[in-house]
DRENKE-697052 format. One record per residue: residue in three letters; x, y, z of N, C-alpha, C, O in turn. Coordinates in steps of 0.1 Angstrom, whole numbers, plus 5000, padded with zeros to 4 digits. Atoms other than C-alpha are relative to their C-alpha. Example, Ala and Ser with C-alpha at 12.3 -4.5 7.8 and 13.67 -1.06 7.14 Angstrom:
BEGIN
ala500949885000512349555078500950125000501950125007
ser499149895000513749895071499250115008499750225009
This chain:
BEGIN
unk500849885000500050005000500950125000502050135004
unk499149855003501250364992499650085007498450095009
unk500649914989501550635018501250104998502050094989
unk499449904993503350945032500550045011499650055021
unk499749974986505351055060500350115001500750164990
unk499449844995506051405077500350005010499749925017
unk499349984991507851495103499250055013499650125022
unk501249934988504751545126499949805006499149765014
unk500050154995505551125131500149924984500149974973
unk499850055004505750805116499049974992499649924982
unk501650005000502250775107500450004985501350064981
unk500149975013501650715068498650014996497849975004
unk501550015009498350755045499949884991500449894980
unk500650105013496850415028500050044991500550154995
unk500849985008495950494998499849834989500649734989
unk500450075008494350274973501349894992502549924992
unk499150105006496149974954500350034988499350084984
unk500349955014497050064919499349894992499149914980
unk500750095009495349784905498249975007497949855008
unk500749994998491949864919499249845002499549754995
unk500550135000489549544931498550064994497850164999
unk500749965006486949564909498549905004498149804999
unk500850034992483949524932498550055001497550015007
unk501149935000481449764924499650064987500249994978
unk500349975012480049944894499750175000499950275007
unk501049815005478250284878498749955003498049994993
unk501749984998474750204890500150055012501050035020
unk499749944989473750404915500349965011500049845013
unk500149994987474550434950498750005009498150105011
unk500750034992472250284973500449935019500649825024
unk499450034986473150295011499449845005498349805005
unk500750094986473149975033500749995008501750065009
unk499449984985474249885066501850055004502450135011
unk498449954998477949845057500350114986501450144982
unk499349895008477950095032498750164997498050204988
unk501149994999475850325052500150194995501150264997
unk499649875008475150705031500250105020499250105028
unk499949924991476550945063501250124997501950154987
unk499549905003478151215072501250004990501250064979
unk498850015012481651115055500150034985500750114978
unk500249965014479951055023499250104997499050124985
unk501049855004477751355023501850144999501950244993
unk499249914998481251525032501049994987501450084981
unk499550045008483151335008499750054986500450144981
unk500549875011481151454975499750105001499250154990
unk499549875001481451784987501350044995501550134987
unk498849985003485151774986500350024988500850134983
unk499550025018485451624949499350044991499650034979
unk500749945013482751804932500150145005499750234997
unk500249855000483252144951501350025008502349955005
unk499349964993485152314979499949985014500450065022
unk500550044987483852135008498950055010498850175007
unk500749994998481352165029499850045016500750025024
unk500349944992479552325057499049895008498249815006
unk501350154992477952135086498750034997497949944996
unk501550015005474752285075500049934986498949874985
unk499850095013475452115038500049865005499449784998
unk499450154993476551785058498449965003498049854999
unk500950064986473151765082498750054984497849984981
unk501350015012470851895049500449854987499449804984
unk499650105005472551595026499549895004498849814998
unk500950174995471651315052499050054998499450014987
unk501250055000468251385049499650034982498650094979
unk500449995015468251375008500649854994501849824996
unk499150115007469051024989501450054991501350164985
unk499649955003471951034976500550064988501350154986
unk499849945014471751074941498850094997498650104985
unk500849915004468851334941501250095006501650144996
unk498549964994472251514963500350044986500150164983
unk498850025009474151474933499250104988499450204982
unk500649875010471451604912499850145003500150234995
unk500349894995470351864931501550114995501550184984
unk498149995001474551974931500050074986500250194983
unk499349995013474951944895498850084992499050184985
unk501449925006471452074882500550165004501250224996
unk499549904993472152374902500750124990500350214984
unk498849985004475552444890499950034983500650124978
unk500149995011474452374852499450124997499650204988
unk501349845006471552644853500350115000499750204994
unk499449894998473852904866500150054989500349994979
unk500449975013473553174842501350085001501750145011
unk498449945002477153314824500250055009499350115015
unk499649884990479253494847499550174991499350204979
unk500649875009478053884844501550064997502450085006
unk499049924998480954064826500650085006499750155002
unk499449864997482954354843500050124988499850114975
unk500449885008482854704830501549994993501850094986
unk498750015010486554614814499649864991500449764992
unk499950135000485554334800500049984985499949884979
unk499849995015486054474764501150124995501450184985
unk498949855001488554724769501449944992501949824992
unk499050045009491254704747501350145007501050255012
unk498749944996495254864756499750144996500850194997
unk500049884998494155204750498850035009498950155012
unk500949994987491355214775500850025013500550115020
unk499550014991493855134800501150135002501450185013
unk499049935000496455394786501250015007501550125013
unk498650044994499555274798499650015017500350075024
unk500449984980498055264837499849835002498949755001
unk499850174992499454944850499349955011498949845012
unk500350074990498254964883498249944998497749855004
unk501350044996494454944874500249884992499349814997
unk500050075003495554654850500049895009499249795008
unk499550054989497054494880498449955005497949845004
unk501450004997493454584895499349924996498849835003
unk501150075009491454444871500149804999499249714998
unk499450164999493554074871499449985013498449915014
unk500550024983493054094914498750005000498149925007
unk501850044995489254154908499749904997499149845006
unk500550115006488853854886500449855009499749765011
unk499350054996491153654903499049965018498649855022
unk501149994990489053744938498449954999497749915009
unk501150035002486053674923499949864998499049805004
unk500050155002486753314911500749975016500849855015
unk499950034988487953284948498649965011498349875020
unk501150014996484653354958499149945001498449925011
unk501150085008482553174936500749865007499849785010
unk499950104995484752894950499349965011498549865011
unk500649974988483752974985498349975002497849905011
unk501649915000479853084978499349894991498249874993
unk500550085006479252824952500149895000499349825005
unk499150084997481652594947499949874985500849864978
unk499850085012480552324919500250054988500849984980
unk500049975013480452524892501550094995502050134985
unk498549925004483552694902501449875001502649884998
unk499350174999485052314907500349974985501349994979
unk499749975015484652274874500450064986500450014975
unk499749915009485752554857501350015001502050034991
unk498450014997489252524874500849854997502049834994
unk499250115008489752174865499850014986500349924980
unk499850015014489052274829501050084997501650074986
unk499049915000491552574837501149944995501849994987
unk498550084997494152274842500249954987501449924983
unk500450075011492752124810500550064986501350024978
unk499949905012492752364783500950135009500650215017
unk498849894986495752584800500650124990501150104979
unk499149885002496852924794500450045010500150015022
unk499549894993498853164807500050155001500850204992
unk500349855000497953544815501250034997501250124988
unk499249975004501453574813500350054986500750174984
unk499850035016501753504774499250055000499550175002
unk500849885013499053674760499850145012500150255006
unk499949914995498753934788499050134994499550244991
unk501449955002495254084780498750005007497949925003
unk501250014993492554154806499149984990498649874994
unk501050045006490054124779499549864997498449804999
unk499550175004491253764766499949955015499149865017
unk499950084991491853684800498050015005497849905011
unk500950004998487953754807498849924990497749874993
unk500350125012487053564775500249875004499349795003
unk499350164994488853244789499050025007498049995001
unk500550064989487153254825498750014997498049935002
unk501550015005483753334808499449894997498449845000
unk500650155008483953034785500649885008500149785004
unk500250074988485352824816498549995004497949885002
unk501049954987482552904834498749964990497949884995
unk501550025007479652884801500049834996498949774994
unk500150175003480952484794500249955008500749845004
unk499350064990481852374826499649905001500449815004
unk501150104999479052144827499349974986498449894984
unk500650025010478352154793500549914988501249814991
unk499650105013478952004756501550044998502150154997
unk498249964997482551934754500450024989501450094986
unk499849965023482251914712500250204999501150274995
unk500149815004481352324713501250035011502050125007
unk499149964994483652344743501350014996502150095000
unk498450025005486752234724499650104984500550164979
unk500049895017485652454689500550145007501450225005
unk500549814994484452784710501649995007502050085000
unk498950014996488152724729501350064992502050154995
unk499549975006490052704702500050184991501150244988
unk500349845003488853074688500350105010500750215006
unk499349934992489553204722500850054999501849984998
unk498949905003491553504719501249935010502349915005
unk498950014996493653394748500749864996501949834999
unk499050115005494553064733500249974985500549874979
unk499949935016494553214697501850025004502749974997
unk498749924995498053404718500549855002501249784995
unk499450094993498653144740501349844986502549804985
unk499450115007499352844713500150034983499849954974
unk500049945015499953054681499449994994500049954984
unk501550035011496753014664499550124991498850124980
unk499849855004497053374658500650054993500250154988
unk499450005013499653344634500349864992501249834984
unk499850125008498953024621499250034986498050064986
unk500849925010498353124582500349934991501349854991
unk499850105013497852984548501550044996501950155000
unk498750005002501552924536500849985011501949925010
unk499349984989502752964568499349955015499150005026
unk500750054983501052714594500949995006502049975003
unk499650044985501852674629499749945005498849995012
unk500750154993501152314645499950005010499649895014
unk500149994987501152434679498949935005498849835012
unk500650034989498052444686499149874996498349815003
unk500950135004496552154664500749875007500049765009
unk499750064992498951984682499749955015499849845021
unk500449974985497952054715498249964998497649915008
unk501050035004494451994700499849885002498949845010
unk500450184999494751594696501149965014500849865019
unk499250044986497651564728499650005009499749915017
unk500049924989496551754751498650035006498450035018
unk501849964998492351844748499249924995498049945000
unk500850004999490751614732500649795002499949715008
unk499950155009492451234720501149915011501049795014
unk499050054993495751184744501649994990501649984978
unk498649995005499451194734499849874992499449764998
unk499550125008500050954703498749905001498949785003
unk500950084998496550834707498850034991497850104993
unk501149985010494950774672499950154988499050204982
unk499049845005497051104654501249934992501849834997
unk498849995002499751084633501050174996500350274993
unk499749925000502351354628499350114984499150234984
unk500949955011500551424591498550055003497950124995
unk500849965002497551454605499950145008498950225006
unk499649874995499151754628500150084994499650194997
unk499949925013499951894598499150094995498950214995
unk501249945007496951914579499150085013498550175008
unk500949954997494852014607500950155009500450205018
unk499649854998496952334614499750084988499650214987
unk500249935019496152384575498750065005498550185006
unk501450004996492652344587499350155008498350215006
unk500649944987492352564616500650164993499850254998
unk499949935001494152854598499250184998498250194991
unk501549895002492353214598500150085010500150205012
unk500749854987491753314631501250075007502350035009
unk498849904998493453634642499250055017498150055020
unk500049944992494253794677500750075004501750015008
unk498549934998496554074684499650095014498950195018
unk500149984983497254064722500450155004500050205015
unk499349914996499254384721499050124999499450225005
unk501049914999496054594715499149965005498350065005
unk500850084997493754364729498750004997497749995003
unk501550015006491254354703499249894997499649795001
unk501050154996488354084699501049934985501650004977
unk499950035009489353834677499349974989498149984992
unk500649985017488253784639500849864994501749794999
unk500050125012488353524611500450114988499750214986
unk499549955010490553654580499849874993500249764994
unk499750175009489353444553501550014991502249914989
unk499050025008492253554531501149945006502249914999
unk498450104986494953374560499349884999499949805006
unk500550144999492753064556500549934990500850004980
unk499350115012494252734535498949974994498449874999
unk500950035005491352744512499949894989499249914979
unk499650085004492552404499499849855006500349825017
unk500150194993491751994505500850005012501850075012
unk499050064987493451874538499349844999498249804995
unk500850155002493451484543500450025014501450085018
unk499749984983493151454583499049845005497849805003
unk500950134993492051124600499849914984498749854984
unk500350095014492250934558499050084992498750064980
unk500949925005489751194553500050134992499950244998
unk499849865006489951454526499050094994498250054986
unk501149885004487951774520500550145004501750145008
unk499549835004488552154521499350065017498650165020
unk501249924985487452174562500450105004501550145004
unk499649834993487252484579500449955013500949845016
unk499850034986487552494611499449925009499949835016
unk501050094992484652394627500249845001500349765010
unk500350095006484552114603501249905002501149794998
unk499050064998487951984614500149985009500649865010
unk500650054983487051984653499249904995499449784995
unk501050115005484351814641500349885000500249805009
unk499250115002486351564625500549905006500449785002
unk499750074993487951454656499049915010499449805014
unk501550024996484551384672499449824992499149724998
unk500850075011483251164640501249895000500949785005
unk499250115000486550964635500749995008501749945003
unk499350124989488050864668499050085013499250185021
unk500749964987485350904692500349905014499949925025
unk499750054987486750644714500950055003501050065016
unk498849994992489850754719499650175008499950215019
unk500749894992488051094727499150015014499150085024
unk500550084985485950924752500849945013500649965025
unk499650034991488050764768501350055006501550025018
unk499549874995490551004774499550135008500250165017
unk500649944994488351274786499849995014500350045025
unk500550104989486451034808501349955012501249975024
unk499250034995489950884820500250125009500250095021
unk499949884997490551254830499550065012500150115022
unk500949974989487751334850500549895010500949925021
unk500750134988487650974868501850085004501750165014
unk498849994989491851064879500050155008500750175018
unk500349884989490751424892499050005013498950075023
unk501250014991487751314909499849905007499049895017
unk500350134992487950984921501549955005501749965017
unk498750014998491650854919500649974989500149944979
unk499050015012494650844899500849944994501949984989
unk500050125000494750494893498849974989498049904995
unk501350015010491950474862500149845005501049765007
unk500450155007489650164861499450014989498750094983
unk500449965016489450084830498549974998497850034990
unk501850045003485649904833498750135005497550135002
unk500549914993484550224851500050134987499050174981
unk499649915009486150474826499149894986498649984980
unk500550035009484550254799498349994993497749964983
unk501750004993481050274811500050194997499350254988
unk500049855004481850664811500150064989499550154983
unk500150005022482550694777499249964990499250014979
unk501250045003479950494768498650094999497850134990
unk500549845002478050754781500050154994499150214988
unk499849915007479651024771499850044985499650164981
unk500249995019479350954731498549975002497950044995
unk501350045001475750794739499250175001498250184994
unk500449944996474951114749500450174994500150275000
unk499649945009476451334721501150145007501150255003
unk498649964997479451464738500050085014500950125021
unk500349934985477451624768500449965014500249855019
unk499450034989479251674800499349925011499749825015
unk500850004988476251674830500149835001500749775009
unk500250124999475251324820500749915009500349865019
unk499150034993478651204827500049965013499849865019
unk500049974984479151354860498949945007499249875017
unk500850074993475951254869500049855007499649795017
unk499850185001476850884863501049975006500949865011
unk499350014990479750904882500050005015500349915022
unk500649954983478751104916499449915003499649865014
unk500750034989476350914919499849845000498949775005
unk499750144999477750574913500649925015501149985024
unk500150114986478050294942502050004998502650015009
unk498349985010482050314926500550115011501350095020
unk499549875000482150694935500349985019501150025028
unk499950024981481450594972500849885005500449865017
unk499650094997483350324978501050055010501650155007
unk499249934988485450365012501449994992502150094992
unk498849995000488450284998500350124989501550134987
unk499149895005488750624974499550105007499750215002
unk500349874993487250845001501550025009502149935015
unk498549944992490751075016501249874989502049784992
unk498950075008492750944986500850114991502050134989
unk498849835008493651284964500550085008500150145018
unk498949894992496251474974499450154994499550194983
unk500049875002494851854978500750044993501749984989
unk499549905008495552114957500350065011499850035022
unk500349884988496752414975499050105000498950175010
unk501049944994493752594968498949915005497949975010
unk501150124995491652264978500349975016499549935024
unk499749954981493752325014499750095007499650095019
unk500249874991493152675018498650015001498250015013
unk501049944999489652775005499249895012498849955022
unk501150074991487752505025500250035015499250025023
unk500149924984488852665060499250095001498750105012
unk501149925001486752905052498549955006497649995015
unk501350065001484152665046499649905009498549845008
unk500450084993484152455072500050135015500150095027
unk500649924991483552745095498350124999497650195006
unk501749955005480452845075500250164995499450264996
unk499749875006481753125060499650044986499449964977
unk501149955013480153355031500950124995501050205004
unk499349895001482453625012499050095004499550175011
unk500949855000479553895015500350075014500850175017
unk500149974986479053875052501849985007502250045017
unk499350024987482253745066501850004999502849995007
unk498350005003485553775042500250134998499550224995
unk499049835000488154085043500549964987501449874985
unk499050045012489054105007501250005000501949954991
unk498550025001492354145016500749884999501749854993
unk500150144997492053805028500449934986501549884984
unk499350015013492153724990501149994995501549894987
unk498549975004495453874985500349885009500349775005
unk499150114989496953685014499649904992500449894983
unk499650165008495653334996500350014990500349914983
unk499550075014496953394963501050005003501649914998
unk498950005002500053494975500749875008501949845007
unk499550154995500153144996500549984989501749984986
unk499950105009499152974964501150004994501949904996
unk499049975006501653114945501549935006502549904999
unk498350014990504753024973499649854999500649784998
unk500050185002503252624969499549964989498749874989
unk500350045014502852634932498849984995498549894986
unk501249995015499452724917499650185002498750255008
unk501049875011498953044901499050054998499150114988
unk501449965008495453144896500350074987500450204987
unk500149955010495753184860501149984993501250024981
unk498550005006499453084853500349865004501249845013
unk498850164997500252694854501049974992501349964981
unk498350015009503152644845500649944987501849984985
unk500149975012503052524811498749984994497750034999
unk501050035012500852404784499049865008497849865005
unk499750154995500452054802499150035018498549955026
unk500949994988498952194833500849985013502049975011
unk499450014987499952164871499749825001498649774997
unk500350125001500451774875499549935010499349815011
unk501250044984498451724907500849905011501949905015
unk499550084993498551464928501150005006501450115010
unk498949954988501651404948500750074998501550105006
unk498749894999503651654932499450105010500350175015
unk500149874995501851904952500650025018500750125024
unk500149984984502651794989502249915000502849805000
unk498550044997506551754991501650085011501350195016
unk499349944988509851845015499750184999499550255009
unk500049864998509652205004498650075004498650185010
unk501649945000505552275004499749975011499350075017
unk500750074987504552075035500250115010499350175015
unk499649894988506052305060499350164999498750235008
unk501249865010504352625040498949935002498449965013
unk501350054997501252405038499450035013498450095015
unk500249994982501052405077499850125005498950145013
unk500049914996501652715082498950144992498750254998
unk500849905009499452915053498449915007497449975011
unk501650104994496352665066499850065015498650085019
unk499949974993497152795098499350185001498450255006
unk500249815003497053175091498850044993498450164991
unk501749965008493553125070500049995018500350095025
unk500849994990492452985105500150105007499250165012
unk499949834989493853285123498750074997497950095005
unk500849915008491753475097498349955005497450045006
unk501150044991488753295112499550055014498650125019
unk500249984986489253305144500050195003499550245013
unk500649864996489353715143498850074995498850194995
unk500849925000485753765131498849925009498649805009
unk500850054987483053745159498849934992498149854998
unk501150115003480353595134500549854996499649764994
unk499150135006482853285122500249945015499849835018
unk499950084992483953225157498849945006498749825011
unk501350074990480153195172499449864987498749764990
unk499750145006480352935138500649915002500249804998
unk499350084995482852775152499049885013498649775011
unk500850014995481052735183499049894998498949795005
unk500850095002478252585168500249884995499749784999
unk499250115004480052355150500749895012500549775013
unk499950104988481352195180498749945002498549824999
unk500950114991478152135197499349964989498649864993
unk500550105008476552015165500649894995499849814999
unk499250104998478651745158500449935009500549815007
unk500450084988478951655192498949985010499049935021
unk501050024991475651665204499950105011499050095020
unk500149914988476451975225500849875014500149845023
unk499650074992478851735246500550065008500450185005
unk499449914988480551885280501349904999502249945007
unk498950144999483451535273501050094987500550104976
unk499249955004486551725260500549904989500849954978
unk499850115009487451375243499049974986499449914976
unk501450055007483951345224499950104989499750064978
unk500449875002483751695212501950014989501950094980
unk498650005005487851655198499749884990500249914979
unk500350105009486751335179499350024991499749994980
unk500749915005484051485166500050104989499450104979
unk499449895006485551785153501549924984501749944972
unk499250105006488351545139499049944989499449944978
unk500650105010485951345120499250124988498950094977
unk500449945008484551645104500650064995500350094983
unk498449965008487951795095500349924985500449964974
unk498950105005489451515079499049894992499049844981
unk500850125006486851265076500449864998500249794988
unk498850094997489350985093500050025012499850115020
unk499850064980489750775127501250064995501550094984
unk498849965005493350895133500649895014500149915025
unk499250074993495650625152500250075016500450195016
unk500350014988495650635191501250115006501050175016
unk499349924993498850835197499750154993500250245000
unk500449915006497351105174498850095006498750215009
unk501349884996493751155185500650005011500650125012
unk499449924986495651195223500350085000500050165010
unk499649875005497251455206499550094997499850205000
unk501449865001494251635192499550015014499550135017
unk500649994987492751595227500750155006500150255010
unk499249944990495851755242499750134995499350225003
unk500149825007495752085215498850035005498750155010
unk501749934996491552095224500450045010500550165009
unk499349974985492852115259500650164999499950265000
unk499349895001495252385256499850115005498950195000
unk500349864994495452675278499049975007498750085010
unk501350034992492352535299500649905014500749785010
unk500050074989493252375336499349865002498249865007
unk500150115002493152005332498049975013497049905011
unk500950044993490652035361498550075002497650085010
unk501649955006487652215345499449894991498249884988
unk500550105009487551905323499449875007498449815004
unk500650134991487451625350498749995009498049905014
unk501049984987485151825374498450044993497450094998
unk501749915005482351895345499950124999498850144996
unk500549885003482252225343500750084991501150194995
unk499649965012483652315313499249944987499149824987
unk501050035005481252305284500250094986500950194986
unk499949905013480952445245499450165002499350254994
unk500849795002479352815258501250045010501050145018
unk498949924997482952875273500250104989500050074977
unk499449925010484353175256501149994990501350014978
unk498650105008487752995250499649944987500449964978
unk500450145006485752725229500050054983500949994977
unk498849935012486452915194501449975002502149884997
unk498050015000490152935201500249815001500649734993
unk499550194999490352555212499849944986500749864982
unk500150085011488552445175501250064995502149974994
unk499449965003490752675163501849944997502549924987
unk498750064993494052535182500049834994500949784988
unk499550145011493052165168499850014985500049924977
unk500350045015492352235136501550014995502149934987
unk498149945004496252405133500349865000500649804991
unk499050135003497252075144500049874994501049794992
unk500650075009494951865124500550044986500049984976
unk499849955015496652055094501349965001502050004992
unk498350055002500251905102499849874998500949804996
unk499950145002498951565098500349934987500749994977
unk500150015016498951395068499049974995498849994983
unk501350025002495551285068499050164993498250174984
unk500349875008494851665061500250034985499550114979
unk499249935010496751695031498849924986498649974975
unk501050085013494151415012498650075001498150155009
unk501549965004490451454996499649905000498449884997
């Protein structure tokens, strides 16, 4: 079995076998005794479809089956209507007139705002960031608030939607017009960047069902569309830059445009489109160990269902598969999948309860443990999983997880969340042990080995005279009793059980 150690002990993390036991399926999830639907798994599909969840989310879940949950979730999230532009949200480099700082501005709002939506919504901004990873630019490279408001728009309008229009309408995107030279890719003079990156990278898999000829032609294909970042004007279709000429792509020859050459990939290799995709989702959302009978069933769907996303997802979430104890606390956090949920597991709401500055502070974590909002590091994306938690990040990890909770513990409506979160979870217990297990299990969502939980005990404790605990009169409407969740949670974030989803 495969695990992790940190210098907080010896202690490692299970995780899953790489050869999966193939025990369960995609029909739905139906609770029974030993695989009974509770808090865990109500907490669990919060994690992997959003930004985790709130004990009022937890205590309304148990009383819903769980795949009306799942629907409810994803319905939701699908109906959400476009993000509303900003008043730059068409401005082009003379609007700005050489005035950096409001450019600066204008990145920080958007940037804040998809922080929020993590916070305040959460599936639909789940989504939108793992397609971030997916179809990847960098603000860097094209360096256009406008383009860059184009991208998180059309994140945001397919997240949930048809992945056929998602991969065309993408490709026209001004910022990956810049990004993957699509922008000067021109009759005479193609550029295989991005048709490259088209069958590797978005829709088919590296060397999966492509040959280098058909890279070729379908840069022929795609030629036309224009974006020029340095003024940041909308982009346009020059037919005279188009190869108005036969291409043979996939054995297939005809005079396609653009559309007609996305298309293409669709019509002649729809498995390998399926099952790449699908492969994709199941190693972001479930584990990163594909089964292939699982992923095959999803792809199945996926083409049965003419390329539409929701379906999918639905058939996943809310598969007997999805729940299965052994991939619940198996992905390794992101670092924004460490930070924003402290928030949320104190019941927190940007309107009412976040200091935008607060914002600043997490990007500039993210940034010190490698994710960007808006800049992964190349073409290829941030590679997840355990790169993210290693000798240099962990120690950062602990201590940026810590300094959100600070950020908690100084406003007086979060801590009386706090508060309540204790005694709901424990029943309103006065047993300092009960009320620390408790709290632990809604943290982490994990027993934690015997010399550990003594240890959470000890931090609940902390600062309190051993002998308010033995004699009963110490109870959750202490004023302390914020600071104490507080005090374990810090230490619940050095473990390693923290660091998984």
């Amino acid at each position: 079995m495969a695990g992790f150690t940190t210098t907080s002990g010896s202690q490692t993390v299970a995780l899953p076998s790489d050869k999966p036991i193939v025990n369960d399926s995609l029909d739905p999830y139906v609770p029974i005794p030993t695989k009974p639907w509770n808090a865990r798994r109500v907490a669990h599909l919060y994690r992997r479809l959003g930004f985790g969840a709130s004990i009022d989310q937890i205590e309304q879940g148990l009383q819903m089956d769980p795949s009306d949950l799942v629907d409810q979730l994803l319905d939701a999230a699908a109906s959400l209507p476009p993000p509303t532009p900003p008043s730059w949200a068409d401005w082009t480099s003379d609007d700005y007139t050489g005035n950096n700082a409001l450019i600066t501005q204008h990145r920080r709002d958007l940037r804040d705002r998809w922080f929020t939506e993590m916070l305040d919504e959460g599936v639909r901004a789940k989504m939108a960031f793992f397609w971030s990873n997916h179809f990847v630019t960098e603000l860097e490279v094209y360096g256009c608030n406008a383009y860059l408001w184009s991208y998180y728009a059309l994140l945001n309008a397919y997240a949930l939607g048809n992945f056929r229009e998602f991969v065309k309408e993408m490709g026209k995107n001004p910022a990956m017009l810049v990004y993957l030279n699509g922008a000067v890719n021109e009759v005479g003079e193609p550029n295989e960047n991005y048709a490259r990156e088209l069958m590797e990278l978005f829709t088919m898999g590296e060397g999966n069902g492509y040959t280098q000829l058909d890279v070729v032609e379908m840069s022929r294909a795609v030629t036309g569309w224009k974006a020029f970042f340095n003024g940041c004007y909308p982009p346009y279709f020059d037919p005279a830059k188009f190869d108005n000429n036969p291409k043979t792509i996939f054995g297939v020859t005809a005079n396609f445009s653009f559309d007609e050459a996305h298309d293409l990939i669709f019509s002649e290799r729809p498995d390998q489109v399926a099952h790449f995709i699908t492969g994709k989702i199941y190693r972001n959302f479930v584990y990163e160990t594909i089964d292939d009978s699982i992923v095959d069933g999803l792809a199945t769907t996926f083409k049965d269902n003419n390329w539409e996303l929701l379906p999918v997802l639905k058939q996943l979430f809310k598969s007997e598969h999805f729940f299965e104890e052994r991939f619940m606390n198996t992905l390794f956090k992101s670092p924004v999948e460490a930070l924003i949920p402290v928030f949320k597991m104190a019941n927190a709401n940007s309107v009412t309860h976040i200091d935008p500055g607060w914002w600043s502070d997490i990007a500039f974590y993210l940034d010190r443990l490698g994710q960007i909002i808006f800049g992964p590091p190349n073409v290829a994306g941030w590679p997840g999983y355990r790169s993210w938690v290693n000798e240099n990040t962990l120690a950062l990890r602990w201590n940026y997880v810590a300094l959100v909770a600070t950020y908690v513990q100084q406003n007086d409506q979060l801590r009386d969340n706090l508060r309540t979160l204790a005694k709901t979870v424990s029943d309103n217990s006065n047993d300092a042990t009960v009320v620390t297990q408790a709290l632990v299990d809604f943290f982490i969502g994990q027993d934690l080995d015997t010399i550990y939980a003594d240890a959470a005990v000890g931090y609940f404790k902390a600062g309190i005279p051993e002998g308010y605990f033995t004699d009963g009169s110490w109870n959750l409407n202490w004023d302390e009793v914020p600071d104490q969740v507080i005090n374990l949670l810090k230490y619940i974030a050095r473990l390693p059980e923290f660091q998984l989803a």
